[in-house]
C-alpha positions in Angstrom: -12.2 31.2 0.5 -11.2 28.6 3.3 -15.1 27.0 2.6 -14.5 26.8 -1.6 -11.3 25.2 -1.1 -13.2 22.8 1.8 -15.9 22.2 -0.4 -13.8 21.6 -3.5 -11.7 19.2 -1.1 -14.9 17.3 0.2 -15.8 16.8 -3.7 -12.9 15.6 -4.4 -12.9 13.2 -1.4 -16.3 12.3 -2.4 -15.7 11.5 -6.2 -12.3 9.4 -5.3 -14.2 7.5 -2.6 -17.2 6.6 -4.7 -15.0 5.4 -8.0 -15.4 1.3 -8.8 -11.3 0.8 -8.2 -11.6 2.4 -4.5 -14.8 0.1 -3.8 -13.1 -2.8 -4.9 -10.0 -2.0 -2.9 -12.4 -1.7 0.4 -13.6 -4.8 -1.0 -10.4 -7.4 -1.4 -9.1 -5.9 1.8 -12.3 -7.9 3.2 -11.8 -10.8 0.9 -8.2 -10.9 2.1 -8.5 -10.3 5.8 -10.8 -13.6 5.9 -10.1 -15.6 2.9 -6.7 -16.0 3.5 -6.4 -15.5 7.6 -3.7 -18.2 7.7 -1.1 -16.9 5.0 -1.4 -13.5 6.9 -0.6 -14.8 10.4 2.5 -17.1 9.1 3.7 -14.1 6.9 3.4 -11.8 10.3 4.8 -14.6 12.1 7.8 -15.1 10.1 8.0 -10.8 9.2 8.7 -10.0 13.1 11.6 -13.4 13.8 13.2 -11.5 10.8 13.1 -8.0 11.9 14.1 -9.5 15.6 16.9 -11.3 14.2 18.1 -8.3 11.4 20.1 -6.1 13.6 21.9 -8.9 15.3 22.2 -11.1 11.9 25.8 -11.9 12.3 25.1 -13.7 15.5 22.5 -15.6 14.5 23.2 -19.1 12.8 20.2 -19.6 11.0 19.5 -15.9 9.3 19.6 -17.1 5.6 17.0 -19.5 6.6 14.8 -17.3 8.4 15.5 -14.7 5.2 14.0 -17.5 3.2 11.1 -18.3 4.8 10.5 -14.8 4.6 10.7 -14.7 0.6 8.8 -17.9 0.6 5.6 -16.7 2.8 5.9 -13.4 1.5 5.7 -15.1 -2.5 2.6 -17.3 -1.4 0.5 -14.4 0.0 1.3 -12.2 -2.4 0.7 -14.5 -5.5 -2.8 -14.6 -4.3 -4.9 -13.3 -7.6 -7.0 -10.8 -5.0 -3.4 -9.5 -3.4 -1.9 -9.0 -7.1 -4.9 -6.9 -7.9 -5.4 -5.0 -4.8 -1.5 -3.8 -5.1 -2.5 -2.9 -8.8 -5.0 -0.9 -7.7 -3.5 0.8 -4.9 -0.7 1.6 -7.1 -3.4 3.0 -9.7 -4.7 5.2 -6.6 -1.7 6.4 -5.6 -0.6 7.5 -9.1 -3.8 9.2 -9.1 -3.2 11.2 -5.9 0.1 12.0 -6.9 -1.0 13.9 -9.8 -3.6 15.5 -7.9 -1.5 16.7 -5.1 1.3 18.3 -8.0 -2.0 19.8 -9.5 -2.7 21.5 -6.1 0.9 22.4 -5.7 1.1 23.9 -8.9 -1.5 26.1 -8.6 -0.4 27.4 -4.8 3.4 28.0 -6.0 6.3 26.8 -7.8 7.9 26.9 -5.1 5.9 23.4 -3.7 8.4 20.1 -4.6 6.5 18.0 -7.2 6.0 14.0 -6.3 7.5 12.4 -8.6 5.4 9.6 -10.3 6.8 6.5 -11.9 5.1 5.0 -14.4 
């Protein structure tokens, strides 16, 4: 039994991993990591002054501006057209897997918590 299900389980892998979307996700993550190496770094850059500055925000003077900074790097990176389709894609992915892990769930036990997918 252990084999089926590991066989069943590699399929699956196997048909998930070779669909166009997940290629193309592999794919922008490339395009992104090099075409836009510079948006990435000031968006890291800016990501970890804000989270060193968020549990002492009170006592630092310029937070709001730091908070904006934030919004503004994080806006320009992820306006990029190859960043808006890989999130639409990963959401597509992960709607997917959702469904497949209630399926799985469902067919152990009722007893299993269902995700809950948002459409």
């Amino acid at each position: 039994m252990n084999n089926l299900l590991y066989d069943d389980l590699d399929n699956l892998i196997d048909e998930l991993t070779n669909k166009p979307e997940f290629k193309r996700i592999k794919e922008l993550k490339n395009i992104i990591e090099k075409k836009y190496f510079i948006l990435i770094s000031n968006f890291n850059v800016v990501k970890d002054k804000y989270e060193q500055a968020l549990p002492i925000k009170k006592y630092v003077s310029d937070f709001d501006q730091i908070c904006n900074e934030l919004s503004n790097v994080k806006n320009e990176l992820y306006s990029q057209p190859e960043v808006v389709e890989l999130h639409m894609l990963e959401a597509k992915l992960e709607k997917k897997l959702a469904l497949i892990s209630n399926e799985i769930a469902g067919a152990m036990s009722n007893k299993f918590k269902q995700s809950k997918i948002i459409e």
